[in-house]
C-alpha positions in Angstrom: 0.0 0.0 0.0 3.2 2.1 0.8 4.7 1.6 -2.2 1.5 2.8 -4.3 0.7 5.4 -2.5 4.4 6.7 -3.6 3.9 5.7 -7.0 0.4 7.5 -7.2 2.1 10.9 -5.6 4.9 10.8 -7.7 2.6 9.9 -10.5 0.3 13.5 -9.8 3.3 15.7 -9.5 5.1 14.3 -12.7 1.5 15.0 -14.5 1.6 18.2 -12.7 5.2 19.7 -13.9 4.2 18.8 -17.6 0.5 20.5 -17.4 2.5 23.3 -16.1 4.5 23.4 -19.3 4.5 23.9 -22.9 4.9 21.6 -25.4 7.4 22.5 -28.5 4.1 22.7 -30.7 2.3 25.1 -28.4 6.0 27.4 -28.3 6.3 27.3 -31.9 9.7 29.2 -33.2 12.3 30.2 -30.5 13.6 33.9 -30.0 17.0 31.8 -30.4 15.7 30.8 -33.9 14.1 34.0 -34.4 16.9 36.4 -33.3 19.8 36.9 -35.5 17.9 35.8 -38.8 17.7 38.2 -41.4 14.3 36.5 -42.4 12.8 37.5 -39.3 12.7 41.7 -40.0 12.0 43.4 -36.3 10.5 46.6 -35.8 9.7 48.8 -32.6 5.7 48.8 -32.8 3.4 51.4 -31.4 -0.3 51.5 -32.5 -1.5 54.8 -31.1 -3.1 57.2 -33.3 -4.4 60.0 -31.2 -3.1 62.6 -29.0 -3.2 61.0 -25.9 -2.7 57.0 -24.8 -6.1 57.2 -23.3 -7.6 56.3 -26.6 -6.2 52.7 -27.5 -5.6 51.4 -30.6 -8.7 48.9 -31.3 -8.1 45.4 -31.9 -9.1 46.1 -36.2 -6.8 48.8 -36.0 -4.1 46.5 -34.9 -5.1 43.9 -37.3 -4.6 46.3 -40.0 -1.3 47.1 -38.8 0.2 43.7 -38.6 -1.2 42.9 -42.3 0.7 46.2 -43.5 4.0 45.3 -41.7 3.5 41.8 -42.4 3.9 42.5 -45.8 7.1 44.3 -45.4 8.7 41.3 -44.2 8.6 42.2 -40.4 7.7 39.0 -38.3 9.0 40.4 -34.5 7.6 43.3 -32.7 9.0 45.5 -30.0 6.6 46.4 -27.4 7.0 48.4 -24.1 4.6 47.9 -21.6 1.7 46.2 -20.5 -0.1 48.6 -18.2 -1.9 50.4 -21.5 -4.2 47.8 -23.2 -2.2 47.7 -26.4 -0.1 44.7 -25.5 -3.1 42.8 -24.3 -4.8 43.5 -27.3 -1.8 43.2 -29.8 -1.6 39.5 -28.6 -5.2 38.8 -28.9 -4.9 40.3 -32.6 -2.0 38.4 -33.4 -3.7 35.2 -31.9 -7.1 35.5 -33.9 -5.1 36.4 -37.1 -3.2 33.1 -36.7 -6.3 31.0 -36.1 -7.8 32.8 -39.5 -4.5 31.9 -41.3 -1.7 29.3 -40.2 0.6 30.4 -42.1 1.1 34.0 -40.2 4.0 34.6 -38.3 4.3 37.4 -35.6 6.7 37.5 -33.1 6.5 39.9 -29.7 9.3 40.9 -27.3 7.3 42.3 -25.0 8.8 45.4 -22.9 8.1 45.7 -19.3 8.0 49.5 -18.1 10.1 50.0 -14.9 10.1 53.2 -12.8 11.5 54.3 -9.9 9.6 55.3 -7.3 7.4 59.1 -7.2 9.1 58.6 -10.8 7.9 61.7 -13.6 7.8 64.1 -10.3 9.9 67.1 -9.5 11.4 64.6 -6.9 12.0 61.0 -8.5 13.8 58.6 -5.8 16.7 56.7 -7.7 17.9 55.2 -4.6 19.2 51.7 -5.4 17.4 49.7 -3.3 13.9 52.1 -4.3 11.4 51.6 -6.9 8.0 52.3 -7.7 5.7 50.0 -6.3 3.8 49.5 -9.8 6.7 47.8 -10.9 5.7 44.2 -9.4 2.2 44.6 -11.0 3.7 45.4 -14.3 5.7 42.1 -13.9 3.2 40.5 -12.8 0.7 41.7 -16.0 3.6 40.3 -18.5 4.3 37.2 -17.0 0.1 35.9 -17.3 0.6 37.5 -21.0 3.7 35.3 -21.4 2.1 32.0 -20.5 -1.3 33.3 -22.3 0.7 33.5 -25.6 3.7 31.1 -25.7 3.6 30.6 -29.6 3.7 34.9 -29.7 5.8 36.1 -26.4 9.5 35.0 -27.5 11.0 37.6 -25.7 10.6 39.8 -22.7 12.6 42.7 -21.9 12.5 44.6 -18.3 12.9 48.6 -19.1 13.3 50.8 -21.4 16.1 53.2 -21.3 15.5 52.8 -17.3 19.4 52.6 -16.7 21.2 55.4 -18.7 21.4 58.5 -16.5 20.1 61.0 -18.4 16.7 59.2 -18.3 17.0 61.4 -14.4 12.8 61.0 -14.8 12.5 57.4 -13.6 16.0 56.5 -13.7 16.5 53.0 -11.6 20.0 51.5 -11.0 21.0 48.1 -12.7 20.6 46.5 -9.2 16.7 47.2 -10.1 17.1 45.5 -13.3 18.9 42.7 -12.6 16.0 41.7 -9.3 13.3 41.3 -11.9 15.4 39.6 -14.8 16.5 36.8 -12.2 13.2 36.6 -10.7 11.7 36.1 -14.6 14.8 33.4 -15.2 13.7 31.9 -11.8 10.6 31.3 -12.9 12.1 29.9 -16.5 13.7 27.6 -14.3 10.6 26.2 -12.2 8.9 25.8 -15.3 6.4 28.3 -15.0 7.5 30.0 -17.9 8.8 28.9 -21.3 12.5 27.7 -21.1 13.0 29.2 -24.7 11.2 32.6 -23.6 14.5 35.3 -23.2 14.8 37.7 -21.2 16.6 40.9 -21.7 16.7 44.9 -20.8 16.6 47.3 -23.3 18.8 50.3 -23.3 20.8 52.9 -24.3 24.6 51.7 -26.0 26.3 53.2 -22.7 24.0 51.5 -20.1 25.3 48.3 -21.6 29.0 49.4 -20.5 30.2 50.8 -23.7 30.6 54.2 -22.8 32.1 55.8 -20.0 33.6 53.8 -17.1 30.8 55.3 -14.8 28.3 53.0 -15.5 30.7 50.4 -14.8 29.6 48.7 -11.8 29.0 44.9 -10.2 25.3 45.4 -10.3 25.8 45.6 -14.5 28.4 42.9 -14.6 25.7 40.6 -12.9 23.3 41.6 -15.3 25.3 40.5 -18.4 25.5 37.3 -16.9 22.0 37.4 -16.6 20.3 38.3 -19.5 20.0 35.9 -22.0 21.2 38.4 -25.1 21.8 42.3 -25.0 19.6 44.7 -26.3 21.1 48.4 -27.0 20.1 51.5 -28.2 22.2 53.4 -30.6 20.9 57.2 -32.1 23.4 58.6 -34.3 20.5 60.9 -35.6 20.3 62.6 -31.6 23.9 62.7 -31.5 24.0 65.1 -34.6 23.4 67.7 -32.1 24.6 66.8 -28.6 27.6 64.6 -29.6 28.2 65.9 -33.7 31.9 65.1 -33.9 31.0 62.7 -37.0 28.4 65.1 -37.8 28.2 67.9 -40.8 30.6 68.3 -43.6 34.3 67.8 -43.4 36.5 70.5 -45.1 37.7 68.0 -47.6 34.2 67.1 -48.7 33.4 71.3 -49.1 34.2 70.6 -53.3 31.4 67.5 -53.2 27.6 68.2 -54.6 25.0 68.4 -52.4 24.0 65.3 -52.3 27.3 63.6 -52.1 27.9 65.8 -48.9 24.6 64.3 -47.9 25.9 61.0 -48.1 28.9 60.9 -46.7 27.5 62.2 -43.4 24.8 59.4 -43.4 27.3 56.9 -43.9 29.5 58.1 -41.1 26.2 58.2 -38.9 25.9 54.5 -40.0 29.7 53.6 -39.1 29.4 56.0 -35.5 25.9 53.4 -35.0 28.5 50.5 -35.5 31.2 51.5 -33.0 28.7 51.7 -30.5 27.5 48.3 -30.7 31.2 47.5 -31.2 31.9 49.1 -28.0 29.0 47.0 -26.1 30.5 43.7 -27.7 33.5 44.6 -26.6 32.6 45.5 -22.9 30.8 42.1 -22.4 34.0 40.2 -23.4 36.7 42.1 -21.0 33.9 41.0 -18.3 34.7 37.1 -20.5 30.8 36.9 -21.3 30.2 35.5 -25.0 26.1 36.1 -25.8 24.5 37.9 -28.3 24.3 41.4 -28.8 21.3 42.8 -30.9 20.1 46.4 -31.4 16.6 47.3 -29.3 16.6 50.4 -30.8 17.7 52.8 -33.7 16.0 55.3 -35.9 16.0 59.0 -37.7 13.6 60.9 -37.7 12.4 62.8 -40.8 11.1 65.9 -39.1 11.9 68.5 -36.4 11.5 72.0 -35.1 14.0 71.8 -32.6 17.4 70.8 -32.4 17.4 68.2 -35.8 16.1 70.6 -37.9 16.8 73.3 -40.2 17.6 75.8 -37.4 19.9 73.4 -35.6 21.8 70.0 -37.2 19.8 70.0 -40.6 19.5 66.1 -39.9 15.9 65.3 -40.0 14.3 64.8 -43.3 13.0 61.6 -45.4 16.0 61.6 -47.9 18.7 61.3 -44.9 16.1 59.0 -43.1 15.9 56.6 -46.2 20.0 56.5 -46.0 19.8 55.4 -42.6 16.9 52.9 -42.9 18.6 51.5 -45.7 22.7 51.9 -44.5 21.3 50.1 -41.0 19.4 47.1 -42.8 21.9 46.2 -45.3 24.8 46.5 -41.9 22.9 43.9 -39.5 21.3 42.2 -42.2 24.8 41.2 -43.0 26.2 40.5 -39.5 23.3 38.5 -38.1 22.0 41.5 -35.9 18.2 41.6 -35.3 17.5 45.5 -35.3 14.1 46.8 -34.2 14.1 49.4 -36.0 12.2 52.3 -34.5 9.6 52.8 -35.7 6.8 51.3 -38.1 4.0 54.6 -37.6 4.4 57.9 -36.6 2.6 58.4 -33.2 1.5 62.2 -32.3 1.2 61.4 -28.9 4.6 61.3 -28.1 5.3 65.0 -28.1 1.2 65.9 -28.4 2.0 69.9 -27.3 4.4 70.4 -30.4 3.3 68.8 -33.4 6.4 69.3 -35.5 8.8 67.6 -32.7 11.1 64.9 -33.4 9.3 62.5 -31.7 6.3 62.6 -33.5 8.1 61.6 -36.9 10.0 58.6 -36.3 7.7 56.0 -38.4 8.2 54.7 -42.2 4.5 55.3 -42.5 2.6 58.6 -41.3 -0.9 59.4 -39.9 -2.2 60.1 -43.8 -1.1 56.0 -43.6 1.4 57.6 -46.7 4.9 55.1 -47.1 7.6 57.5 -46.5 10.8 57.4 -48.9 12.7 54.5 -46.8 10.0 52.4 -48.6 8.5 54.0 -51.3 10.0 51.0 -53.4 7.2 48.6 -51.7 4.7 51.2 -52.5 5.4 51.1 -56.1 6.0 47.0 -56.3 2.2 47.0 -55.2 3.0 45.3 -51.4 0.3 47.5 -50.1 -2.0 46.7 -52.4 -5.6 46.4 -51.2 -4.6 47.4 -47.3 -5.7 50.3 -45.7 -4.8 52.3 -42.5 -8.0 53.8 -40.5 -10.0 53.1 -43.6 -7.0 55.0 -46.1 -4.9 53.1 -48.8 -0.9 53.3 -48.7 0.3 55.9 -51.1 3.5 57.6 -50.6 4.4 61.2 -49.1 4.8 64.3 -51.7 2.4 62.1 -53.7 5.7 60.2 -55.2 7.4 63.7 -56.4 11.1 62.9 -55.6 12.2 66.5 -56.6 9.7 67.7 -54.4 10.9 66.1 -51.5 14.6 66.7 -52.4 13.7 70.4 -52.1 13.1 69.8 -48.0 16.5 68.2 -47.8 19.2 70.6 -46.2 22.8 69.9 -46.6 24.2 69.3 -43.0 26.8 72.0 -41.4 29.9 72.7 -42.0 32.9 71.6 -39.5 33.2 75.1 -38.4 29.3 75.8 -38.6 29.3 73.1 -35.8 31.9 74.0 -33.8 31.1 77.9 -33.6 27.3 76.2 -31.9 29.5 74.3 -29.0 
């Protein structure tokens, strides 16, 4: 009686672990599959068409999304929190569009928003050991997303930019980090989430140890040993005003056209996007860490009033934007980077009190759901054929009039232009 009463216990709590679990079929494609493969385009992802967050994205709104960036070859999302709707809702898309068709593939690393605590006040704590005490519901909200949607939740990533210092708003230390990454690759571990679900942070390229030696520090050494891959930032396009050294036009390109000074700055923004990764990569391995390294975040935006534009760098317009779009896809593309590139649609909600900010203009697609120049080339191959955006077909900005939109490009600063601003 003894001996079945074992059997029958052990019996339960083997039939336990494996109800617990997901089977291969259920997870479907791996982020270690996913990540790294050039067939697998990523893209930062935000839905939000209004002024404000308050009005969420409806679930056929993000249906029509993921059809138009379906077609352009992107098959994994960047998200970045699950306190707003849009996450929850993005994955309930995503699963009834995959029920409708097989065949669909979309992917989800799925940002967790971290804070520190009376964080977006005139007093924000960054105390190591303090943190705001929404934090453990937010982890909480991701982790029942994660075992909701094993086949779509590949990835999860804790913060956004929460560790680089100038973020002083809600600014938390790494030691922050690091608590909830371990306490998500505990849970790996007990089974109670996905063994193949990664878990990263994403942030800025000097966060990551690959700027200066003040963020150098045994809090960040423990989290590269933690994370299962890194996820940086790199924005060459902000840097054209607060760091331009590769910025504007040397005085041995003064004799070039226009347009051949315009590309040889966007090139050197695509090699100064490539030393910072390089300097990440190369951070990890003096600490002897080997993992991969892929890029969270990069764009350019193709608007500004403020320091970008005309009356400041003279970055910010779709022809330099294209450059960049295209320089960055071919570069990762190549080296087996996955680059969420930031971002598919322009968002006004971002900077809602000056409609011509930076912020605003990121996407390859506007609010007049028009393909800007990065991709006019799908436009004209038909890819966007018969979708629509809030009920509008895809055409493309300055209704396809390259000289027209050639006429907004400015020629970026000279050396000594720049220097006489510092």
């Amino acid at each position: 009686m003894k001996k079945l009463l074992t059997f029958l216990i052990s019996f339960l709590l083997v039939t336990l672990m494996f109800s617990c679990s997901q089977s291969p079929e259920q997870i479907g494609k791996t982020a270690a599959e996913i990540l790294g493969n050039p067939e697998y385009q990523a893209i930062s992802y935000g839905g939000y068409r209004e002024l404000s967050r308050d009005i969420q994205p409806t679930i056929p709104q993000l249906k029509e999304d993921m059809k138009i960036l379906s077609v352009m070859g992107i098959k994994l999302l960047r998200t970045y929190n699950v306190y707003y709707d849009e996450t929850a809702n993005l994955l309930q898309a995503i699963s009834e569009m995959k029920q409708e068709d097989p065949e669909f593939e979309m992917y989800i690393m799925m940002g967790i928003w971290i804070d520190c605590k009376n964080a977006f006040t005139e007093l924000p704590n960054r105390i190591r050991d303090e943190e705001s005490e929404e934090n453990a519901a937010e982890v909480a909200r991701a982790v029942k997303l994660a075992k909701q949607y094993p086949d779509i939740v590949k990835i999860i990533a804790v913060g956004n930019e929460a560790m680089v210092h100038w973020a002083w708003q809600y600014y938390v230390e790494p030691a922050i980090i690091l608590k909830w990454v371990n306490y998500l690759q505990d849970l790996k571990k007990a089974g109670e989430l996905p063994e193949t679900l990664w878990i990263t942070s994403s942030d800025n390229f000097a966060s990551w140890g690959g700027g200066g030696s003040e963020y150098h520090n045994d809090y960040l050494k423990e989290l590269i040993n933690a994370v299962d891959f890194i996820s940086m930032h790199t924005y060459p396009m902000h840097d054209t005003h607060y760091n331009p050294d590769f910025w504007g036009v040397r005085e041995e390109e003064e004799h070039f056209s226009d347009l051949e000074k315009i590309q040889a700055a966007m090139l050197r923004a695509r090699d100064y996007s490539m030393v910072q990764y390089q300097s990440v990569v190369d951070y990890m391995q003096s600490l002897g860490v080997n993992k991969p390294v892929h890029i969270g975040e990069t764009g350019w935006a193709t608007q500004s009033n403020e320091h970008y534009g005309e009356a400041g760098s003279r970055a910010t317009d779709e022809y330099k934007s294209a450059l960049y779009y295209w320089h960055t896809r071919e570069w990762t593309n190549e080296a087996g980077i996955t680059c969420f590139y930031f971002i598919g649609f322009d968002e006004q909600w971002k900077d809602a009190e000056n409609p011509l900010g930076s912020e605003n203009h990121f996407g390859l697609i506007n609010l007049q759901a028009q393909a800007k120049y990065a991709i006019w080339d799908l436009a004209d191959a038909g890819t966007f054929d018969g979708l629509t955006r809030d009920g509008m077909p895809i055409t493309k900005t300055y209704n396809g009039d390259k000289q027209a939109l050639m006429n907004d490009v400015k020629v970026p600063p000279t050396d000594l232009e720049i220097q006489a601003r510092k």
